[in-house]
C-alpha positions as CSV (number, residue, x, y, z in Angstrom):
1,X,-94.8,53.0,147.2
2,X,-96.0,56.0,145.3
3,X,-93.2,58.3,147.0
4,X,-90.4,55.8,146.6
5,X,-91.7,55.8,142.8
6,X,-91.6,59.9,142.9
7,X,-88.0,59.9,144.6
8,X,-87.2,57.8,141.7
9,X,-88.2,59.6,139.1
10,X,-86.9,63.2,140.7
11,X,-83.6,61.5,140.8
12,X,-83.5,60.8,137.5
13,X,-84.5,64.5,136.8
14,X,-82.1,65.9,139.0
15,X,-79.0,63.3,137.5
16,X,-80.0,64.5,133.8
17,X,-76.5,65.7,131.8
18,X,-76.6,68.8,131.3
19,X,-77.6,69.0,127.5
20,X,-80.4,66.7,128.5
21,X,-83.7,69.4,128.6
22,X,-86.9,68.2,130.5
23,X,-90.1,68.8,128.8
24,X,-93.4,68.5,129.9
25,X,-96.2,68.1,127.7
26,X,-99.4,68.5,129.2
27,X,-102.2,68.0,130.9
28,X,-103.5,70.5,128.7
29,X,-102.5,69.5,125.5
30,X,-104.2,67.6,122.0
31,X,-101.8,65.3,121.4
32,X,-102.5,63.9,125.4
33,X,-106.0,62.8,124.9
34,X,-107.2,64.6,128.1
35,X,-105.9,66.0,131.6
36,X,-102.8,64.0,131.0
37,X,-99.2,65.4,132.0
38,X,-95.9,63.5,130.3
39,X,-93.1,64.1,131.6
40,X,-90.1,64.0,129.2
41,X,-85.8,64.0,129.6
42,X,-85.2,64.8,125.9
43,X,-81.8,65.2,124.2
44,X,-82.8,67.4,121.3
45,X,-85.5,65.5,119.6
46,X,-84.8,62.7,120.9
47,X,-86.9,61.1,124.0
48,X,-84.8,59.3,126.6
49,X,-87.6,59.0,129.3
50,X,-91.4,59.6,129.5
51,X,-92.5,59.9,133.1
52,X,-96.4,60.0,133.3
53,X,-98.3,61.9,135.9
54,X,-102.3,61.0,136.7
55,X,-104.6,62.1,139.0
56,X,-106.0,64.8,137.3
57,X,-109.5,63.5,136.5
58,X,-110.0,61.2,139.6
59,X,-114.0,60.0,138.8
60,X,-113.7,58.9,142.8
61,X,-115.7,55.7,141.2
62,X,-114.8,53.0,144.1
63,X,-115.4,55.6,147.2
64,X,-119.1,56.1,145.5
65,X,-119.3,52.2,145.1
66,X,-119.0,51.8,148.8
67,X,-121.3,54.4,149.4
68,X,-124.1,53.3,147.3
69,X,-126.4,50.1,146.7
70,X,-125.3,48.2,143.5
71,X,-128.3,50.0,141.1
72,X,-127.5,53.1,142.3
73,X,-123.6,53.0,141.2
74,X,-124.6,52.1,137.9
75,X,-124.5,55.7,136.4
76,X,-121.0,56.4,138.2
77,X,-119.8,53.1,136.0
78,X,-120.6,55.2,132.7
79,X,-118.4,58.0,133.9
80,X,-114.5,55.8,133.6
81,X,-114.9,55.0,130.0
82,X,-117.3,57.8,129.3
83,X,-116.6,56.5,125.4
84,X,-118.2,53.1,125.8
85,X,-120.1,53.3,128.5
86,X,-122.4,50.7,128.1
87,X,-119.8,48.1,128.2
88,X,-119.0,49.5,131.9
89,X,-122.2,48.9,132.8
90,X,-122.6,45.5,131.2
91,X,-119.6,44.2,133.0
92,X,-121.2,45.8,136.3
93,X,-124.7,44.2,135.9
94,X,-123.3,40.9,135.3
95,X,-121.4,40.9,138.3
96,X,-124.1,42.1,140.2
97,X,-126.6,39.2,138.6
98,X,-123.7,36.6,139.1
99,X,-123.7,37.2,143.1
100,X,-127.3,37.0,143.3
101,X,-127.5,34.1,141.2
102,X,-130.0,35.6,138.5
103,X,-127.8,35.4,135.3
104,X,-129.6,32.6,134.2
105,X,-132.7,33.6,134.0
106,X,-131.9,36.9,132.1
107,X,-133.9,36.6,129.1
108,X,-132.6,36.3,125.4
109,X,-134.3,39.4,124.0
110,X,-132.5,41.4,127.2
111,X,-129.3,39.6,126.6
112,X,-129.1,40.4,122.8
113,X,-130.5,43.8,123.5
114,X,-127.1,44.5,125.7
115,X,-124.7,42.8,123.0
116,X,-126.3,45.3,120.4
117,X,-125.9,48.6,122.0
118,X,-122.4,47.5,123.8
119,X,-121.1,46.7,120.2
120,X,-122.9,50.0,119.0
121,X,-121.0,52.0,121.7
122,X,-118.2,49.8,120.7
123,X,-117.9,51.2,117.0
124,X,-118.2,54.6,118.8
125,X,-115.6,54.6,121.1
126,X,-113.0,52.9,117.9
127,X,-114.1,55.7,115.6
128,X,-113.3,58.3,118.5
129,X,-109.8,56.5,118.4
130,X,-109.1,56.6,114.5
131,X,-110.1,59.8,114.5
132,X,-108.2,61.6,117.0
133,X,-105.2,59.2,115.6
134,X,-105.4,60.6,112.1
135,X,-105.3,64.0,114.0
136,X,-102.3,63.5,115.5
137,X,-100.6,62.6,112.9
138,X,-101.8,65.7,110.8
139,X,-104.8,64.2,109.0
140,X,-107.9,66.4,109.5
141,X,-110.4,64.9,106.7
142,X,-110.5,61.3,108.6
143,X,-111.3,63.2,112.0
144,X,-114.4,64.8,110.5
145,X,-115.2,61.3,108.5
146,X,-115.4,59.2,111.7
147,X,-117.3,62.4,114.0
148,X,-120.2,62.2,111.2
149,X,-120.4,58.6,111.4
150,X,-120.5,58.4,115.1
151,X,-123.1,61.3,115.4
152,X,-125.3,58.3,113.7
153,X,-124.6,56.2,116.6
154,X,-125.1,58.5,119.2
155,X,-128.6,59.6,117.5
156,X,-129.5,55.9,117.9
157,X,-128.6,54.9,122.1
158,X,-130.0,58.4,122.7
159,X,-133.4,56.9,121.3
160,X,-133.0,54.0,122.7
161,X,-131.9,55.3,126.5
162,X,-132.5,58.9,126.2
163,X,-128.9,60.1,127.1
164,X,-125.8,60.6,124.4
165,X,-122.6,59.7,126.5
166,X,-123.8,58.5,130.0
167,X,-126.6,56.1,129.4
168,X,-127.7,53.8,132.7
169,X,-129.7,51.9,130.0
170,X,-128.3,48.3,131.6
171,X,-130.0,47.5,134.6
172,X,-129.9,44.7,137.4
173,X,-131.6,41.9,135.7
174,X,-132.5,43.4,132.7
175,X,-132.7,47.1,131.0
176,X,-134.3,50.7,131.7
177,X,-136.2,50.4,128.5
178,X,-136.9,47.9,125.9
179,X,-135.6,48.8,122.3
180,X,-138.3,51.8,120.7
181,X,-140.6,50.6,118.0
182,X,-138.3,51.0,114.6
183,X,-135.0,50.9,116.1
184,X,-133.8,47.6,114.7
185,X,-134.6,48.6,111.2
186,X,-133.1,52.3,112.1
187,X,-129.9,49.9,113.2
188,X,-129.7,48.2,109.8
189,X,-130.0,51.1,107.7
190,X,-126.9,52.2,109.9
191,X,-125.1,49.3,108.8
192,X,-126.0,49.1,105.7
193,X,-124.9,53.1,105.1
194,X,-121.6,52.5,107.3
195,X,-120.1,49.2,105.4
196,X,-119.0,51.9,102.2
197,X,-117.9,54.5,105.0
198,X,-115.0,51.9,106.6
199,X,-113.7,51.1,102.6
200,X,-113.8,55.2,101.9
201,X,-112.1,55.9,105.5
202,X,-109.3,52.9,104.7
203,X,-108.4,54.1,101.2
204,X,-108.0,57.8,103.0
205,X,-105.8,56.7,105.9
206,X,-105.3,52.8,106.2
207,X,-103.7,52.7,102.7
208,X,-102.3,56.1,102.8
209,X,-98.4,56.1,102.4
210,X,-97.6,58.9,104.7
211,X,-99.9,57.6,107.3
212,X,-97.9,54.1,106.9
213,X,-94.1,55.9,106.9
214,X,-95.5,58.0,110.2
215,X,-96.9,55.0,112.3
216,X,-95.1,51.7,110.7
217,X,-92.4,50.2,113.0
218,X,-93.5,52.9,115.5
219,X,-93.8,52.3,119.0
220,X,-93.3,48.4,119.0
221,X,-94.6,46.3,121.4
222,X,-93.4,43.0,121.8
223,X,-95.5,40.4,123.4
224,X,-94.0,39.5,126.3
225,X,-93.8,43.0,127.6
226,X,-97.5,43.6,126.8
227,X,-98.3,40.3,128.9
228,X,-96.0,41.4,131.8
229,X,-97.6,44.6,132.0
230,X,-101.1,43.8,132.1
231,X,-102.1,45.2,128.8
232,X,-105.3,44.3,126.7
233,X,-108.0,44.7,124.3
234,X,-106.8,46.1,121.0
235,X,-103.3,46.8,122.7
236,X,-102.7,43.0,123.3
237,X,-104.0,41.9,120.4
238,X,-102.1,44.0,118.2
239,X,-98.8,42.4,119.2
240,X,-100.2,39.4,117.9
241,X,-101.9,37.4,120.4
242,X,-105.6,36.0,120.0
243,X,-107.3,37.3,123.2
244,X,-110.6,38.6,123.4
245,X,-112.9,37.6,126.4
246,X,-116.0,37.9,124.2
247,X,-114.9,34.3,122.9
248,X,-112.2,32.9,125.7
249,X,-115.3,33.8,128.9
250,X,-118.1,33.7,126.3
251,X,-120.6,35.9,128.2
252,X,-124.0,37.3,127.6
253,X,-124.9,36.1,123.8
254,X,-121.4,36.0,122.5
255,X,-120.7,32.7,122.4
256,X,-123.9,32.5,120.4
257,X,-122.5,34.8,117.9
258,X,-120.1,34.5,115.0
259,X,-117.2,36.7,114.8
260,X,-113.3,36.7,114.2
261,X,-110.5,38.0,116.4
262,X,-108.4,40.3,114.6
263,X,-104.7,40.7,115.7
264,X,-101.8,42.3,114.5
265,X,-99.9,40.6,111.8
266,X,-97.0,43.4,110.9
267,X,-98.5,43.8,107.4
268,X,-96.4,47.1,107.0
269,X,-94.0,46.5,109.4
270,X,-93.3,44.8,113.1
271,X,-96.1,42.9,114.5
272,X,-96.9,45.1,117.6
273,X,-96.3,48.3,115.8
274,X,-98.6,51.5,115.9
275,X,-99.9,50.6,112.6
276,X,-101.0,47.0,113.9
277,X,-102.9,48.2,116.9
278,X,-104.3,51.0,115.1
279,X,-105.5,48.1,112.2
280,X,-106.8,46.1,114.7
281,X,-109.4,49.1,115.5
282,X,-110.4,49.3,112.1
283,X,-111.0,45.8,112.2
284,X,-113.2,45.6,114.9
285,X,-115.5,47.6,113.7
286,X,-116.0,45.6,110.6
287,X,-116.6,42.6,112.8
288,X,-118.8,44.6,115.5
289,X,-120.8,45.4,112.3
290,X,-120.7,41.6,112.1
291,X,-122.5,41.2,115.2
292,X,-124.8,43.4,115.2
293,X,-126.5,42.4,112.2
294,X,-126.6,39.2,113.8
295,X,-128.4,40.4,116.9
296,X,-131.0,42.0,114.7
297,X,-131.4,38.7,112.8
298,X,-132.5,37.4,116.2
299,X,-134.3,40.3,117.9
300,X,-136.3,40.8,114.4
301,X,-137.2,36.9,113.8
302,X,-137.1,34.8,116.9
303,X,-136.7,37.1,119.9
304,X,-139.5,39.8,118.9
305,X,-141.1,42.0,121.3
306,X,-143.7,39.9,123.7
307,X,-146.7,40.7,124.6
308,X,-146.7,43.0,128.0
309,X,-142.8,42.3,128.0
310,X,-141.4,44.4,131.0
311,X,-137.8,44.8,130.0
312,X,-136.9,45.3,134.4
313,X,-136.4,42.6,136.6
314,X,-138.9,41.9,139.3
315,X,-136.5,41.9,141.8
316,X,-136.2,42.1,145.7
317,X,-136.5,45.5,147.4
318,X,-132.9,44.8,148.6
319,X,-130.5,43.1,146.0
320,X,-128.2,41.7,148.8
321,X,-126.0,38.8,147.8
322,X,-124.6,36.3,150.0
323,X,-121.1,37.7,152.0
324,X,-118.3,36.5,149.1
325,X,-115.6,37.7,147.1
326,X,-116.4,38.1,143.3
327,X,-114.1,38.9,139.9
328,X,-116.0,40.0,136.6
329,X,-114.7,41.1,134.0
330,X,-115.2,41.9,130.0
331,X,-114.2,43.0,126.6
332,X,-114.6,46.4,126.8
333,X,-113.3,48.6,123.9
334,X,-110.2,49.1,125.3
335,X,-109.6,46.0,126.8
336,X,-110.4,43.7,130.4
337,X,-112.5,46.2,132.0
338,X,-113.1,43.9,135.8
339,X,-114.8,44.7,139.1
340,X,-113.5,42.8,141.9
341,X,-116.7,42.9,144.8
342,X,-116.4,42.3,148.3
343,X,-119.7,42.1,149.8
344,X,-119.9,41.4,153.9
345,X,-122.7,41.7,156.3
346,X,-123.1,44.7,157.6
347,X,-122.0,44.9,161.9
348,X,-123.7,47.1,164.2
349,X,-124.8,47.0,167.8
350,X,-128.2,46.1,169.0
351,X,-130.1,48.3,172.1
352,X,-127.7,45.6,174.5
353,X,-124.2,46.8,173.1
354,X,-124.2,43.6,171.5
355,X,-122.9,42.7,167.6
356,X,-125.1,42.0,165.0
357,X,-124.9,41.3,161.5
358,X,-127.5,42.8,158.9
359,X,-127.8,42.0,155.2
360,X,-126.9,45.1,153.2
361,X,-127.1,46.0,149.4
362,X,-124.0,48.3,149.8
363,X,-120.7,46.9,148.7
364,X,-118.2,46.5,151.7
365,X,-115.4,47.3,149.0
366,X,-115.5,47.3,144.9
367,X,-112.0,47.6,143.1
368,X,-112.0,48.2,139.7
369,X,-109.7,46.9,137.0
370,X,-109.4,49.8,134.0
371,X,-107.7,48.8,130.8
372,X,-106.8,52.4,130.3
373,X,-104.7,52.0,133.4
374,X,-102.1,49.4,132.4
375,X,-102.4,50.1,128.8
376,X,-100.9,53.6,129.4
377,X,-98.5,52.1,131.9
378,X,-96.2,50.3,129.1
379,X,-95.7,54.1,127.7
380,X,-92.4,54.3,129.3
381,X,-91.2,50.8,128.0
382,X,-92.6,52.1,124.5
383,X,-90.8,55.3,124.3
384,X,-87.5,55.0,125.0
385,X,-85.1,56.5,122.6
386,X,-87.4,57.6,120.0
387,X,-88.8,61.1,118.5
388,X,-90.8,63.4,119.7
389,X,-93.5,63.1,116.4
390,X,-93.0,59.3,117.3
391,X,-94.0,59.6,120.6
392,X,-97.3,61.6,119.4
393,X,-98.1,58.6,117.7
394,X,-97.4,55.8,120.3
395,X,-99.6,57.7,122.9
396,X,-102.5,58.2,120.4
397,X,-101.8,54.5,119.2
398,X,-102.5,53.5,123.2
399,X,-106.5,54.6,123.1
400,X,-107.0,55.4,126.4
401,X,-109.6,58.0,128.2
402,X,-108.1,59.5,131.2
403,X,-111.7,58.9,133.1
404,X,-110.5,55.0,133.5
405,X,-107.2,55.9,134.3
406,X,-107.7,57.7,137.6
407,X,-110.9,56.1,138.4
């Protein structure tokens, strides 16, 4: 399939008129968001085709899942969206819990722990995304407005997990540490300083008129293509349709929680636009602020810190579920992040040359399902016929983190 797909695209290379130039931009370039390579047949400034090329940051994640018990592939999870990664490992840990049929008897301090730092990293991983945005489109103050705020962040899950990108804070069962002393009023003060920050950061580049001319009926996408290419999170919702699996699975605490779904309403333009999706960021973090104050409501009132509370599972020595097929999946920040696990007995041959079957804690096969992936797969149904400066925007518009891509 892949080399019918590259005799394809060489042929529409090598059938290019003749004032047609190709361009490539990439994989080292700013405007690509990592080791990205596009592949563009331009007439002058105009884009006719965008071919992308991956595979320069394969993370080799699904070979190390089948190599590996399920609590040791929990730091490799962190490493595809190295942005949020503790909503990778969430949506591992909760597949892994679901097989072994513990998930219910996760407690409610654990569960609202998770929630907290996931939306945490959350906020993160969207400020990462405005920023750079504003970048792209030649605003510089926003870019250093959203890395200060975001340092705040990363000060806090370091505390609480002692890492600043790759955590392994999540755990089968439960977490690698409970929450320090101080760190839910540490959390609020955050809040309460970051609530002015969003209103400062949307009268600098939500309200700003270039920033509206440069990304306003931009890169539309309408919502039967989004659908038909598999794409999600702020992506889907951005061309209008209510979908966040926070509310429609209801996992973890969430369905505990208050909290709206924004989606793209074309305010300045087409619903679907880059200004939409990019609105639909900003937000998010307003109601990921939302949720954590509500999860520090609880944690600080009804689900303080037991006595002796062990925040780790007493678990078996070997966390082997029953042979089965299994789908899990979650809202990470860039959309349905989902692990699809087969687990079979393991076969080998006794002294007699006979078969047996042994339980085993290693996956027989793990596929993963990154939103990165066929969020940048709609690019070429995106770009076609539009700008080069447009198509700067549309990619940075897309959010995605080449880590997920290539998996």
């Amino acid at each position: 399939m892949y080399n019918e797909a590259l005799n394809r695209y060489n042929q529409k290379i090598a059938s290019a008129a003749t004032e047609d130039m190709v361009l490539n931009m990439g994989p080292q370039h700013p405007s690509t968001h990592g080791v990205l390579r596009l592949e563009l047949i331009t007439d002058g400034e105009i884009v006719k085709e965008v071919i992308p090329h991956i595979g320069y940051l394969h993370r080799c994640f699904e070979k190390h899942a089948e190599s590996l018990t399920y609590q040791q592939t929990i730091p490799f999870t962190d490493r595809m969206d190295y942005l949020a990664s503790m909503n990778n490992s969430h949506a591992w840990v909760m597949g892994v819990e679901r097989m072994l049929g513990i998930d219910k008897d996760i407690p409610k301090r654990i569960e609202y722990i998770r929630v907290l730092v996931c939306e945490l990293n959350r906020i993160a991983s969207h400020l990462i995304a405005i920023g750079t945005y504003g970048i792209d489109i030649g605003a510089f103050t926003p870019f250093l407005w959203c890395f200060r705020d975001r340092e705040h962040i990363m000060g806090m899950l370091e505390w609480a997990s002692g890492s600043r990108m790759l955590y392994n804070y999540i755990w089968v069962g439960g977490l690698f540490y409970d929450l320090p002393v101080g760190f839910e009023e540490r959390c609020r003060e955050f809040a309460d300083y970051f609530k002015p920050k969003m209103v400062e950061l949307n009268g600098l580049l939500t309200d700003n008129q270039v920033f509206i001319n440069r990304t306003a009926n931009v890169g539309v996408l309408p919502l039967d293509v989004a659908i038909n290419y598999g794409c999600s999170g702020p992506m889907l919702r951005g061309s209008g349709l209510k979908w966040d699996l926070r509310r429609i699975d209801g996992y973890s605490a969430y369905p505990e929680l208050e909290f709206e779904i924004p989606v793209g309403t074309g305010q300045m333009g087409t619903v679907g636009d880059c200004w939409d999706r990019y609105k639909v960021r900003v937000d998010e973090i307003e109601q990921s602020l939302h949720i954590i104050e509500q999860c520090l409501d609880r944690l600080q009132k009804e689900l303080k810190r037991p006595p002796e509370f062990d925040p780790r599972a007493k678990l078996p020595r070997k966390l082997s579920p029953k042979p089965q097929d299994y789908y899990i999946r979650c809202e990470g920040a860039k959309g349905e992040l989902g692990f699809y696990f087969i687990h079979q007995q393991k076969k080998e041959k006794d002294l007699k040359g006979n078969d047996r079957f042994m339980d085993t804690e290693i996956p027989f096969r793990v596929k993963s399902r990154g939103p990165s992936f066929s969020n940048l797969s709609v690019l070429p149904a995106m770009a076609k016929n539009v700008m080069i400066a447009d198509l700067i925007a549309i990619v940075g518009s897309i959010d995605f983190v080449l880590g997920e891509v290539d998996r």
